[in-house]
C-alpha positions as CSV (number, residue, x, y, z in Angstrom):
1,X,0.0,0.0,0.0
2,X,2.9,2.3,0.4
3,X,3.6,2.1,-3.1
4,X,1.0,4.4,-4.9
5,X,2.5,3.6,-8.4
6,X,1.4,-0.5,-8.1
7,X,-1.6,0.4,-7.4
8,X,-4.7,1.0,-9.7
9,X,-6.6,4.2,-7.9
10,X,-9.5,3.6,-10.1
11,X,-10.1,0.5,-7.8
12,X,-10.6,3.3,-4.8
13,X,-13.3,5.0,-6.8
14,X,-15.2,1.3,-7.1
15,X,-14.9,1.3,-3.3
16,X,-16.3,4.8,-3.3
17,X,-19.2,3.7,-5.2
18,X,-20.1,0.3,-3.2
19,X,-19.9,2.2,0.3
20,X,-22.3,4.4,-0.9
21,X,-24.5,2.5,-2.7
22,X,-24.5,-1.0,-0.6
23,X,-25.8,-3.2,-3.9
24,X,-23.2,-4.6,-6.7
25,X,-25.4,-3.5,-9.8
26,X,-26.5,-0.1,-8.5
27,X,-22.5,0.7,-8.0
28,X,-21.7,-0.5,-11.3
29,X,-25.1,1.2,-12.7
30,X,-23.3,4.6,-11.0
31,X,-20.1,3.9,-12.6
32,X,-21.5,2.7,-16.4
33,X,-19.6,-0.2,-15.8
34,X,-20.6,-3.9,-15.9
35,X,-21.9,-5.8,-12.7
36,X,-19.2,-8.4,-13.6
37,X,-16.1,-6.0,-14.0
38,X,-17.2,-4.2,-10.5
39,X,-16.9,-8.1,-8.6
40,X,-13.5,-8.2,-10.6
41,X,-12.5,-4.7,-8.9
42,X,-14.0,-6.0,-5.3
43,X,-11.6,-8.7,-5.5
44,X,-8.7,-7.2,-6.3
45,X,-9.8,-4.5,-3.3
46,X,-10.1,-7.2,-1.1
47,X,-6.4,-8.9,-2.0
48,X,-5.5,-5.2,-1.8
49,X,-6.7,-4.2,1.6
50,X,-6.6,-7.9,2.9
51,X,-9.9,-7.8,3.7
52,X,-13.4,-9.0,2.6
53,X,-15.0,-5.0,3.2
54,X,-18.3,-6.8,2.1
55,X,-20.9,-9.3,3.5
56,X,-24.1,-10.3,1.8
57,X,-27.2,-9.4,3.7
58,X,-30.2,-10.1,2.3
59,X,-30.2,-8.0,-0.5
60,X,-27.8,-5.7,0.1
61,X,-23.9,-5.7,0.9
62,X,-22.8,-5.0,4.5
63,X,-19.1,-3.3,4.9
64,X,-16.7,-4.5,7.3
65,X,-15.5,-2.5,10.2
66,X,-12.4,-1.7,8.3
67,X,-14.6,-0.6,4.7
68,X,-16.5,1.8,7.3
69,X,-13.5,3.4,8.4
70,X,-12.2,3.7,5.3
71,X,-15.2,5.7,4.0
72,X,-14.7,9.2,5.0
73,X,-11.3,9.7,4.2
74,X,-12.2,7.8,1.0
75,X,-15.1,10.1,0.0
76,X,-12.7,12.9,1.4
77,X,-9.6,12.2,-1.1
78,X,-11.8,11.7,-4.0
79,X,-13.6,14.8,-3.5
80,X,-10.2,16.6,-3.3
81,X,-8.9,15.0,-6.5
82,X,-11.9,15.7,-8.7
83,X,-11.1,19.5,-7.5
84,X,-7.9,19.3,-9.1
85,X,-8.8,17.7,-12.2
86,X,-11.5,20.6,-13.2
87,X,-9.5,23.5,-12.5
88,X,-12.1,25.5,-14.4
89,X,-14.6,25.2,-11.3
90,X,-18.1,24.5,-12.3
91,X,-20.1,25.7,-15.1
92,X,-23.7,26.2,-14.3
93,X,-24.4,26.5,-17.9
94,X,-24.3,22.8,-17.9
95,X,-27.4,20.0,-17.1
96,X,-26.7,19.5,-13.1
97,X,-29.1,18.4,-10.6
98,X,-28.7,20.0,-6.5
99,X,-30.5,17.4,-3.9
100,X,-31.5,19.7,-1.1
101,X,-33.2,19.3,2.0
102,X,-35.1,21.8,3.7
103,X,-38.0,23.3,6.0
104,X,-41.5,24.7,4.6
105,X,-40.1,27.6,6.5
106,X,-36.3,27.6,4.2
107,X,-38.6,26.6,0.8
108,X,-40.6,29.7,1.2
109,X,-37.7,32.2,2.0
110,X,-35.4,30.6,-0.2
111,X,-37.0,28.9,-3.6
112,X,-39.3,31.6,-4.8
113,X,-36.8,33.6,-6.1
114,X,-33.5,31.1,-6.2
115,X,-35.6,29.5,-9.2
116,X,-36.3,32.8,-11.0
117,X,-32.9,33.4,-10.6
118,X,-32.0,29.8,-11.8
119,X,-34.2,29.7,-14.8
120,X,-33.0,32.9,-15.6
121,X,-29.2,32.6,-16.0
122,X,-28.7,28.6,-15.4
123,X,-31.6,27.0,-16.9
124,X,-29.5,23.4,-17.1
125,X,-29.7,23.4,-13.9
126,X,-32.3,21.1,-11.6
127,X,-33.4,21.0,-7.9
128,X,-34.5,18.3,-6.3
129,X,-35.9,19.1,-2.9
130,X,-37.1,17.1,0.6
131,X,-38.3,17.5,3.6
132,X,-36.8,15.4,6.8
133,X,-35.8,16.1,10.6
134,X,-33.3,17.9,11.3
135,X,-31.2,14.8,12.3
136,X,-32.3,13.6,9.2
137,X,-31.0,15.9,6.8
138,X,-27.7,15.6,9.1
139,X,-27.4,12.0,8.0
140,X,-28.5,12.2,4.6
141,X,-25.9,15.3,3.8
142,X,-23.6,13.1,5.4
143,X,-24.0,9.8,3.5
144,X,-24.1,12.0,0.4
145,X,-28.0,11.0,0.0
146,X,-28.0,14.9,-0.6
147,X,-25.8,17.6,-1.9
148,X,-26.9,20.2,1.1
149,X,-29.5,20.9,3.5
150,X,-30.8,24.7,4.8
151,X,-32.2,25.3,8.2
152,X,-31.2,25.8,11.8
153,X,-29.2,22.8,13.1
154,X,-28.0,23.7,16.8
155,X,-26.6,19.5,17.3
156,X,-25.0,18.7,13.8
157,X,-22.8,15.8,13.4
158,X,-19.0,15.9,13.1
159,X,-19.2,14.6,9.4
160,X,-20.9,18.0,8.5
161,X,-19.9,21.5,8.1
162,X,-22.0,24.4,8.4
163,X,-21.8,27.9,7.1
164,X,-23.9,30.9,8.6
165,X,-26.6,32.8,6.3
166,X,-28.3,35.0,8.3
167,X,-28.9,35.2,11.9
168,X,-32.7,36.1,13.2
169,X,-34.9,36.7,16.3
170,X,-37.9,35.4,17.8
171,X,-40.9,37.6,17.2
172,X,-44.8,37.2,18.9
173,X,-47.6,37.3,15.7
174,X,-51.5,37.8,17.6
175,X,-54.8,39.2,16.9
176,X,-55.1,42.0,19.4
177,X,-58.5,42.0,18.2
178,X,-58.5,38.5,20.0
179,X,-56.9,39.1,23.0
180,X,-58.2,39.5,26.3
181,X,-59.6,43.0,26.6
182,X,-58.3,45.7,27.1
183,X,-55.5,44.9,24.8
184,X,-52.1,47.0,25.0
185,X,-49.6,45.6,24.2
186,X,-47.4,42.0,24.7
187,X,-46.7,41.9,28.0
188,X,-44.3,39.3,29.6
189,X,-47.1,38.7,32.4
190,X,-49.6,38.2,29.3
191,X,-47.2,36.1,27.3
192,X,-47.0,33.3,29.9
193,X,-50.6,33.4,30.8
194,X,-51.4,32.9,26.4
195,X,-51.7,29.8,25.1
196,X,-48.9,29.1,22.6
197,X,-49.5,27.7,18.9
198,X,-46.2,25.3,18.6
199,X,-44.0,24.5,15.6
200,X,-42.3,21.5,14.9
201,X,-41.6,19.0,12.8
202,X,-41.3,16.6,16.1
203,X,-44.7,17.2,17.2
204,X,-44.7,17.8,21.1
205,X,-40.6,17.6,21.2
206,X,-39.4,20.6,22.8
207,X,-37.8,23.5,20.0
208,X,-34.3,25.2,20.9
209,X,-37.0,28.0,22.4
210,X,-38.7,25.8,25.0
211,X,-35.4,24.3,26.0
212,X,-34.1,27.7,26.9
213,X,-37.2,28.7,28.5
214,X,-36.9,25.4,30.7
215,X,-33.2,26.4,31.1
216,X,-34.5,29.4,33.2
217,X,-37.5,27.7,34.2
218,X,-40.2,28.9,32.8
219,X,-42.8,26.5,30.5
220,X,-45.4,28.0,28.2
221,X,-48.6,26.4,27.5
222,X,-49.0,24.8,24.3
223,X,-52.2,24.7,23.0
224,X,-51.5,23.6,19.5
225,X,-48.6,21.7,17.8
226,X,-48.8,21.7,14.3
227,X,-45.7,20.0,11.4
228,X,-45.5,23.3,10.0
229,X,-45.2,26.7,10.0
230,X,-46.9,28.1,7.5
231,X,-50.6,27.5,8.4
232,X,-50.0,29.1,12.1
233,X,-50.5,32.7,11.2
234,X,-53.8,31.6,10.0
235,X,-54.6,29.5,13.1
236,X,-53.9,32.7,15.0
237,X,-56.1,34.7,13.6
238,X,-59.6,35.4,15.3
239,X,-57.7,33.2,18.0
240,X,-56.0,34.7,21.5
241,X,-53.3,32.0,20.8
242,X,-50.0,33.4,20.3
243,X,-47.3,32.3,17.7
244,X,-43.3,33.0,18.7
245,X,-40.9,32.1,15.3
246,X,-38.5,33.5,13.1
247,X,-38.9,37.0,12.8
248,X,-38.5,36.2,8.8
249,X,-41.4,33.9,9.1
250,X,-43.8,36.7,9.7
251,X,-43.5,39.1,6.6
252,X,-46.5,39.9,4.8
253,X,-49.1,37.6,7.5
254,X,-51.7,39.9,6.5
255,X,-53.5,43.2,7.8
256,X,-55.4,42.6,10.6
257,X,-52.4,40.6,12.8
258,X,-49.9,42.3,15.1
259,X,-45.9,41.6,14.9
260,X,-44.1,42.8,18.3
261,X,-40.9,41.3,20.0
262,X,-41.1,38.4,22.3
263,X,-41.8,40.0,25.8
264,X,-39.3,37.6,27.4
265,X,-35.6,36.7,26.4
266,X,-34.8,34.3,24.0
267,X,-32.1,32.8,21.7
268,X,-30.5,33.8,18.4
269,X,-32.0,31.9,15.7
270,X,-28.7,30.9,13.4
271,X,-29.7,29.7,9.6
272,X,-27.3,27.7,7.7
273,X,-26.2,25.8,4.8
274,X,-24.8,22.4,5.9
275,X,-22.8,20.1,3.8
276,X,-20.4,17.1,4.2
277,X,-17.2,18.0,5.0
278,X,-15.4,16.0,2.7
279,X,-17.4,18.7,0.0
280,X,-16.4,21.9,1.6
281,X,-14.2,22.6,-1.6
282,X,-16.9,21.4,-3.9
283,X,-16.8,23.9,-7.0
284,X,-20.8,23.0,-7.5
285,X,-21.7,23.8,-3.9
286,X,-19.3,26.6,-3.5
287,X,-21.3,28.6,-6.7
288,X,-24.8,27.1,-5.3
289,X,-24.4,28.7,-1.6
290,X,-23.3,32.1,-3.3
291,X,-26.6,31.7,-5.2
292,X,-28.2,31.7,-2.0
293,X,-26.5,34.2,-0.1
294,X,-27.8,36.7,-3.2
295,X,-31.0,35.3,-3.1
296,X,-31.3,36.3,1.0
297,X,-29.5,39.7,0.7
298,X,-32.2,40.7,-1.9
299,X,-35.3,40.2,0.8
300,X,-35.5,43.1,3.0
301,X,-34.8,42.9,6.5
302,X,-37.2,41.9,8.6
């Protein structure tokens, strides 16, 4: 192994490909190669590495303990290889497809105007986009299900990298109209007396706002818990529930609903772009996050 010249590197991107896909004919479907020329490679990777990397299980192939160790700094030097071989970065005039991951909350800030912007000057290029949990989108940016996920991502795992967009506050939407008379305002007394309208993808697991409000001991009442955010401002209204989110969630709710800062302190909301780390240098990324970060500095503050 410590000669690199006697050895045939393509075999490493065959390993690449297995790891990541788990199945023999899927791997040699990603590399347009034949199912019996990718077995030939495996064996020659398993003299190689003196190891069998690969058990049958059921359908699929299970890797070794030393096959899952090699697979980050695998996926890592590939990545850093293909860098160097397209000097030229990448060209967006080409067919690409992005696999993103993302809130309703990130699809309504960001894609509205990312796909004008797309369809405008890059028109070759496609996005496919999901929803999962946060944890979800961790795991699936990590395994390289998908190229990058948006959103706020306070516990991300060490295979991941994040980089900052914007940073936010938490901001109260009501219906003073609503609210127990006479209405003047969002006190802290009245804030903790309200019942709350809740969030979260988890359904009654606690958000990074209830955890700091337990932190310093205090516990709203939750009288709705909803998937998403976008229907709350209309649950509010004609309601005296109250809704606390990202201030950038409550732009253009409609006349009628009040927008005032949460009565009571609370934590900086931090939106970001995660990606694995072994891509951090990826010329594709790179030029899609800077799409992005246009798209965000063109919406007015909140």
């Amino acid at each position: 192994m410590n000669n690199l010249r006697a050895i045939d590197l393509n075999l490493l991107v065959v390993l690449d490909a297995l790891l990541a896909e788990r199945h023999l004919s899927r791997a040699a479907e990603r590399l347009n190669m034949s199912q019996p020329a990718v077995s030939h490679a495996l064996a020659r990777l398993r003299i190689l590495l003196d190891d069998p990397l690969f058990h049958r299980r059921r359908r699929e192939m299970e890797p070794t303990l030393r096959a899952l160790e090699l697979s980050t700094p695998l996926a890592e030097a590939l990545a850093q290889i293909r860098t160097v071989l397209a000097p030229e970065g990448f060209d967006p005039h080409e067919r690409h497809v992005f696999r993103l991951a993302m809130s309703d909350f990130g699809t309504a800030l960001l894609l509205p105007e990312l796909m004008r912007r797309l369809r405008a000057e890059a028109p070759g290029i496609d996005l496919v986009v999901t929803q999962k949990s946060r944890e979800g989108m961790s795991s699936a940016v990590a395994d390289g299900e998908i190229d990058m996920a948006f959103g706020v991502f306070p516990d991300l795992s060490s295979r991941c990298v994040a980089e900052t967009l914007f940073e936010d506050d938490y901001a109260c939407l009501l219906d003073p109209s609503a609210q127990p008379q006479p209405y003047d305002g969002l006190t802290e007394e009245r804030y903790w007396a309200a019942p709350h309208v809740l969030a979260a993808v988890h359904g009654e697991a606690a958000t990074e706002l209830d955890l700091h409000l337990r932190a310093h001991r205090r516990h709203r009442r939750i009288a709705l818990v909803l998937p998403h955010w976008t229907v709350a401002p209309q649950v509010v209204r004609g309601t005296d529930l109250i809704l606390t989110v990202a201030r950038r969630c409550l732009q253009n709710t409609g006349a009628g609903l009040e927008v005032t800062a949460a009565p009571v302190a609370t934590p900086t909301i931090r939106f970001v772009a995660i990606f694995a780390k072994r891509r951090r240098t990826d010329p594709a990324l790179r030029w899609l996050i800077e799409q992005v970060r246009q798209v965000i500095a063109m919406r007015p503050s909140p």
